[in-house]
C-alpha positions in Angstrom: 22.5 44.2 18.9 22.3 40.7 20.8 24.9 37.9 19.2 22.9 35.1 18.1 24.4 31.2 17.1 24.8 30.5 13.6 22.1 28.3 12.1 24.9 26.2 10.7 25.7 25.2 14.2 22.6 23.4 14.9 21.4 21.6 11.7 22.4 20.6 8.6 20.8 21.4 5.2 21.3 19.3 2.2 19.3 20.4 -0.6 17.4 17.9 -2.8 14.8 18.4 -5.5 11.1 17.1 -5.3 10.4 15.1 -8.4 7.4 16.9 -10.4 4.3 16.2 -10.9 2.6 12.8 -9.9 4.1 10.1 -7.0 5.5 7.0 -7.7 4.7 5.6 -4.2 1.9 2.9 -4.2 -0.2 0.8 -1.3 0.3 -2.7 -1.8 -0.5 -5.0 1.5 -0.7 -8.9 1.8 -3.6 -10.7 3.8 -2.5 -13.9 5.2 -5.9 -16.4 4.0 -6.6 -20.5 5.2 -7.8 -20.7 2.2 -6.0 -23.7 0.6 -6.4 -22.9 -3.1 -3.3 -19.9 -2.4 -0.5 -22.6 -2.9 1.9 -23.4 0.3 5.1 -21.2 0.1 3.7 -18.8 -2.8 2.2 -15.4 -3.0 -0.9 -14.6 -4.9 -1.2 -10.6 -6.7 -4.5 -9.3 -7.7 -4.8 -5.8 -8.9 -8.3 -5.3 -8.3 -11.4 -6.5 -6.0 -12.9 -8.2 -8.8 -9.5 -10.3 -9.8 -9.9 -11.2 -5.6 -13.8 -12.1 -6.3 -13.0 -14.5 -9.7 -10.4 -16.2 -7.8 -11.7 -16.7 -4.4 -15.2 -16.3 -5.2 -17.7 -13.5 -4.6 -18.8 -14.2 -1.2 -15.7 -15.2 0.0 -13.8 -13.5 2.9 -11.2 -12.6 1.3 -13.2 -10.9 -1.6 -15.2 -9.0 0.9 -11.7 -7.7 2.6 -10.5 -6.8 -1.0 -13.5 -4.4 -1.5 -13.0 -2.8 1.9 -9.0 -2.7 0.4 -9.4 -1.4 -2.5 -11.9 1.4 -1.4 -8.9 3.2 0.6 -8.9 5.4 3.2 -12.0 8.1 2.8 -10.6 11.2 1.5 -7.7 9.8 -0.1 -6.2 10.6 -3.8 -3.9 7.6 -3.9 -6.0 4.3 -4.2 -4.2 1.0 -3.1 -2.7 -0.8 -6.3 -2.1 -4.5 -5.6 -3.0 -6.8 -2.9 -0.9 -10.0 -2.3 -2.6 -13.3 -0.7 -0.4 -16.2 1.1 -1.7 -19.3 2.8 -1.5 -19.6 6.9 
């Protein structure tokens, strides 16, 4: 029989536990916006497109980028939960 190297000699295993059910993580991004009513030097939190479209109004830029936002990526299970505006 051929003599092989010891797993243990290549990598090291530390075992951990996956936490159950359901994930903590959470997609939150920030837009950067002109738009002067996002005060200088603060940043805005909306949980929701229409929260973007109330504040900014509905035909506003930045409410048409929420409802792409807030849409997520096709196919996914984990919908974005809070998009953050600053001025530029």
């Amino acid at each position: 029989m051929a003599r092989s190297i010891p797993a243990s000699e290549l990598v090291n295993v530390t075992p951990n536990v996956i936490g159950t059910g359901g994930s903590p993580l959470s997609f939150n991004s920030i837009f950067l916006t002109q738009n002067s009513t996002v005060p200088l030097g603060s940043v805005l939190s909306f949980p929701d497109q229409l929260s973007v479209a109330r504040y900014f109004g509905a035909s506003s830029p930045e409410a048409e980028l929420a409802t792409v936002y807030f849409l997520g990526f096709d196919g996914s299970s984990i919908k974005p939960g809070t998009l953050y505006f600053a001025q530029f």
